[in-house]
N, C-alpha and C positions, 0 to 999 in steps of 0.2 A: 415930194420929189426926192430921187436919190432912195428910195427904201429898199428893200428885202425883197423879191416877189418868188415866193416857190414854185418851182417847174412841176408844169402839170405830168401825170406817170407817164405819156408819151413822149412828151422834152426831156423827161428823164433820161428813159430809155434810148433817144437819140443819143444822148451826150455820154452814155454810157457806150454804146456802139463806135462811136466817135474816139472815147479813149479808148478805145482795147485798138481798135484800127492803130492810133497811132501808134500806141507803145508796140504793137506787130512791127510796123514801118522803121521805127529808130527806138532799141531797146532801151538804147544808154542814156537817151532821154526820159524815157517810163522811170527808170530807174531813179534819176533827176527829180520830176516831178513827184511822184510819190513819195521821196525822202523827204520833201519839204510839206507835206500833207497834213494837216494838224492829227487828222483822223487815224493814218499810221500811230504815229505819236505816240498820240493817248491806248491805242492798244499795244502798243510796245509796256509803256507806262502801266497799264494794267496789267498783264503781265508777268511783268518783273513784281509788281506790288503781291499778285496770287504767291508767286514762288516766294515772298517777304512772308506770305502768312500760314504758308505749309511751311515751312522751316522753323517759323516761331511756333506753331502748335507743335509739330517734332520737336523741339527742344520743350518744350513746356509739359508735353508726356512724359519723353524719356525724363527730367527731372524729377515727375510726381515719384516714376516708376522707382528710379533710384534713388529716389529722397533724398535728391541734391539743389540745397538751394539755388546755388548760383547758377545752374541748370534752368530751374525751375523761371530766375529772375530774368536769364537772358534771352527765355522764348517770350514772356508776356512783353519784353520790352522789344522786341522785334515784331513780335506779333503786334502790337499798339502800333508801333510805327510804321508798317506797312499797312495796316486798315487807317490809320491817318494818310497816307499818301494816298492809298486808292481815292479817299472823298476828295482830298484839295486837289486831286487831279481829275475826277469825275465834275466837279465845281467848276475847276476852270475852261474843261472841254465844252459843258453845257453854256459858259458865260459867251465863249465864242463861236457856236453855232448858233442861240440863242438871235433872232433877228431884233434890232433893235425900236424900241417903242416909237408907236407911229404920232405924229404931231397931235393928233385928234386923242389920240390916249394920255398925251402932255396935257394939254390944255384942258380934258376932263377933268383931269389929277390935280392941277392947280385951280381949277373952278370949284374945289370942293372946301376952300377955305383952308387950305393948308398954305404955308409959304413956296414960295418957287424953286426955295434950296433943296428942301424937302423933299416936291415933286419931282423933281431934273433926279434924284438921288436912287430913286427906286429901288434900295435896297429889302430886304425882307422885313423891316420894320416900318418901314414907310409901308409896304403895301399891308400890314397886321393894324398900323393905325388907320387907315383909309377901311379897312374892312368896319373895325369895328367906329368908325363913325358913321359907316353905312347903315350899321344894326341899330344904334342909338338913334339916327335921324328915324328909320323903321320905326321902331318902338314909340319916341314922339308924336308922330304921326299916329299910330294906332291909339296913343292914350287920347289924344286931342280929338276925334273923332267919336270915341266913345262917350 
């Protein structure tokens, strides 16, 4: 109860139909709404992060070119920090579109002998420990049979 259910391309397609109608009818509301769009957002965020990392490669050539350090330092460090904000911003986009685990994928997860804290946590270590207890119960399995 309460989950995720993605619209099939025809629900899609209505509800796309649906907004273009309205924002036609009252623009200053489309306006409204798509400002608070996460999906805007994150391509705005992208973006601004591309133009973060053609500026830092520009500054990081012309450096080489004129064999100025400080040149040199202040495109790699831009350049870093804009390809850092592309992923934590790519990261957080996909954490919130991302629909969240279904009960039967919880209670899978904590039926595999792991603690509950653990399970409820699903972060990418939690699911790299559950992998590989998968492979090792596999493996058991295949020696004890042998």
């Amino acid at each position: 109860m309460g989950g995720v259910v993605p619209l099939s391309e025809h629900e899609q397609r209505q509800l796309e139909q649906i907004e273009q109608a309205l924002y036609r009818e009252d623009p200053k509301f489309g306006r409204l709404v798509r400002s608070s769009d996460p999906r805007v957002h994150y391509k705005r965020k992208l973006a601004q992060a591309l133009i973060g990392v053609m500026i830092g490669a520009g500054l990081l050539a012309a450096g080489i070119v004129t064999h100025r350090l400080y040149l040199e330092a202040a495109g790699a460090g831009v350049l870093l920090l804009s390809l850092i904000w592309t992923v934590v911003s790519w990261r957080r986009h996909v954490a919130r579109i991302r629909p969240p685990q279904s009960k039967t994928a919880q209670a899978r997860s904590a039926g595999s002998g792991r603690p509950a804290a653990a399970a409820r946590q699903g972060g990418w270590r939690a699911r790299l420990m559950e992998r590989m207890e998968e492979r090792w119960r596999r493996r058991q399995e295949r020696n004890g049979r042998i």
